[in-house]
N, C-alpha and C positions, 0 to 999 in steps of 0.2 A: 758426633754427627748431628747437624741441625735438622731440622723439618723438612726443608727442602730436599736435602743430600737422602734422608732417610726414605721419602715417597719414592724419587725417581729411581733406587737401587732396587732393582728386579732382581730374580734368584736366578743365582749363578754368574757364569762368563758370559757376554755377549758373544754369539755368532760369529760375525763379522762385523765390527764395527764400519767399515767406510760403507758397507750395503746398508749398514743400519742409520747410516746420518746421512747417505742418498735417499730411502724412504722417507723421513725425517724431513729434509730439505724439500721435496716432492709434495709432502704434506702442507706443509708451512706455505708454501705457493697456491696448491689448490685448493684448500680449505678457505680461504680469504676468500679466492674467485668464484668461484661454483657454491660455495656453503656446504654443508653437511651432506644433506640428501644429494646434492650434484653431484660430490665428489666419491669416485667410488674406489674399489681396492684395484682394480684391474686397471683405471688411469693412473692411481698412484705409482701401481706397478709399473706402469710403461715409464713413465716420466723416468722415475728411480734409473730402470732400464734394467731391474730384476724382473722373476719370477711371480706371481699373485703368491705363490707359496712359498716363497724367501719371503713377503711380505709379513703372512702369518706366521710366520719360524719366529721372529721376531715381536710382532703385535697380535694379540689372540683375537681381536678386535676393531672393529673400524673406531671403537667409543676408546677405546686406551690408547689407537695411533691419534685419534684429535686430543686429547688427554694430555699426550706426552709432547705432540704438535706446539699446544698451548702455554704447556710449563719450558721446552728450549726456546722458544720465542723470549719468556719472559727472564730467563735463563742468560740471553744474549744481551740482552739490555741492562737486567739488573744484576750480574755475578753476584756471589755468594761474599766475596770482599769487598762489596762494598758499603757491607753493614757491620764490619768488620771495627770496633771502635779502637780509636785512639785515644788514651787518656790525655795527653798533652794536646791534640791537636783540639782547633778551631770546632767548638760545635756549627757555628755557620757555614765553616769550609765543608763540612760532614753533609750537613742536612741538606745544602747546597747542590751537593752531588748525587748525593741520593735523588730529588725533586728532579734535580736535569734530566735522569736518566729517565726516571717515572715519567714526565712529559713525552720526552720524545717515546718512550712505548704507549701511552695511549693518545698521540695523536699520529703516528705510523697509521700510512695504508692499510696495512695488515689488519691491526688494531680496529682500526675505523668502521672495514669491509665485515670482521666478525660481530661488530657489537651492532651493526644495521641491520646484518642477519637475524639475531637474538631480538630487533624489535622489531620486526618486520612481520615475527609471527608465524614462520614459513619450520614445518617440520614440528618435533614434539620439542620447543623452545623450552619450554620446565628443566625439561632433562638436560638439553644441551647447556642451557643457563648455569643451572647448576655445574656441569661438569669448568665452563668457561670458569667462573666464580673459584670453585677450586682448585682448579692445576695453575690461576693466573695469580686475580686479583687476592685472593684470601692467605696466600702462602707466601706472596708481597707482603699483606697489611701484617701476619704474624710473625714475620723477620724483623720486621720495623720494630714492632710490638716489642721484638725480643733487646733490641739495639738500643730501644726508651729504656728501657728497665736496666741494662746495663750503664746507662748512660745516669741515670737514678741514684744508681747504686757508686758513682765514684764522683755522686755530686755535682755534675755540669745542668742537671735540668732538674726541674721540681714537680714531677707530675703522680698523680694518683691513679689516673684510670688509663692505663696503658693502651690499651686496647681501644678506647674512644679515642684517643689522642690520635692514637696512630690513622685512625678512620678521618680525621677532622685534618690532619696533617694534607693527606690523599686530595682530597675533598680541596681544599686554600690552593694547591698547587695546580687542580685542574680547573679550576676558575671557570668560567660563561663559556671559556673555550673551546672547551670538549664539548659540550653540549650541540654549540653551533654548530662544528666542522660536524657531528654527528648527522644531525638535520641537514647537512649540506648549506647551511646558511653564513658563507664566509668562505673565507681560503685559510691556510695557516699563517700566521702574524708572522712577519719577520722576526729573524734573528733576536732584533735588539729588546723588540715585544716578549719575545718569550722570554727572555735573560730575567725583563723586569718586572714578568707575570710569581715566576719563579723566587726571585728575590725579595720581591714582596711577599710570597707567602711564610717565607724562610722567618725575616725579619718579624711578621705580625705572632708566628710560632715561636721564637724564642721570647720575643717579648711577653708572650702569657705564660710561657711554664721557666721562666728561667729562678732561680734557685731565690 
């Protein structure tokens, strides 16, 4: 069981799973919209088109349904196979795939709408920062982390600090991009821009840790 699989497994059976990924779903929508403090159990509830108390049958918490909101977001985008290595395969084909996905999850609406939130300032941001940080980006960057080391270990890359790598990796792929769409200063590049935002970080990353 990786880190990922291990956080998200809660004690016991789920309830109902389709009520549980209608909350879920519900979440994932108004949490972007309204932000935190907007968004509350009782809208969730209705959206869902459960109960407030099928809600908390399920989430003990408005902080563990944005929690788990955060991690099937990132869930959706990044699966768990796709850090999955291949010893024969193309480490560019790899890295490739991995980066594309990472793109499109932080330049998503979604994405965009929560991290403007968190600088915006609006609610206890420490808190919610942090939760953002660990159900998203941190359990991202320690997958990666875990894929470098594998990846280490049968020879395809030469790297020593795993863990920096993997932060600098992040960092090359979201380029001046994110930042802007952030500030609203731009639109999203086309297609062929992003291909070659991505590819060039790909390229500049093998080029400094390859064997």
């Amino acid at each position: 069981m990786n880190a990922r699989s291990a956080r998200s497994a809660g004690p016991g059976r789920p309830k109902d799973l389709e009520k549980r990924a209608a909350i879920l779903a519900a979440a994932k929508h108004l949490f972007p919209v309204h932000g935190f403090e907007g968004t509350s159990m009782d809208a969730i509830a209705a959206l869902a088109n459960v109960s407030k108390l099928t809600v908390y049958s399920h989430f003990k918490d408005k902080e563990s349904l944005f929690t788990e909101a955060i991690r099937e977001k990132c869930m959706e985008q990044m699966p768990e196979e796709l850090f999955d290595v291949a010893v024969d395969g193309s480490i560019r084909e790899q890295l490739l795939a991995i980066a594309r996905a990472f793109f499109r999850l932080i330049t998503s609406e979604e994405s965009m709408s929560l991290l403007r939130l968190l600088a915006s300032g609006a609610g206890d941001t420490r808190k919610l920062g942090q939760m953002f940080w660990t159900a998203g980006a941190q359990l991202i960057q320690e997958e990666f982390a875990g894929f470098l080391r594998r990846k280490v270990e049968v020879g395809q890359l030469a790297v020593v600090d795993v863990e920096r790598s993997a932060s600098q990796f992040f960092c090359l792929v979201k380029g001046g991009c994110n930042f802007r769409l952030l500030i609203g200063c731009g639109a999203l590049p086309s297609e062929e821009e992003q291909q070659a935002q991505v590819s060039a970080a790909v390229e500049l990353f093998v080029r400094a840790y390859r064997p």
